[in-house]
N, C-alpha and C positions, 0 to 999 in steps of 0.2 A: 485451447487450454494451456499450450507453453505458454501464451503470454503473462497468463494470470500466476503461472505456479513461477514465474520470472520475478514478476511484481511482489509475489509476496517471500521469495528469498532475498529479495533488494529491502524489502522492509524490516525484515525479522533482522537484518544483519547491520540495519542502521536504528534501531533501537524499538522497535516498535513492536513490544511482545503481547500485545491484546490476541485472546484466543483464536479470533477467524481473520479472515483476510478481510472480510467487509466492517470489521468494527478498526481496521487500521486505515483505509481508506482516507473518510475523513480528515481525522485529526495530517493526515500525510498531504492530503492535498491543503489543507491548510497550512502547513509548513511548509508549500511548496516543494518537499520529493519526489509531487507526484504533476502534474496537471489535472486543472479542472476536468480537461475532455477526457482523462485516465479515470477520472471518480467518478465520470456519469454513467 
């Protein structure tokens, strides 16, 4: 569970304010902040 609550303080703080952590996924691994193998 740290890695996820990692993940989505690394997102909210690079711009990515969608309400859950699974509608930021995506769009992040698409932009590359994240890895494919992170979004599966």
């Amino acid at each position: 569970m740290r890695a996820a609550s990692g993940v989505d303080a690394m997102l909210k703080a690079n711009d990515y304010p969608q309400r859950t952590l699974f509608t930021r996924i995506k769009p992040a691994a698409a932009n590359h902040m994240i890895t494919e193998e992170m979004a599966a």
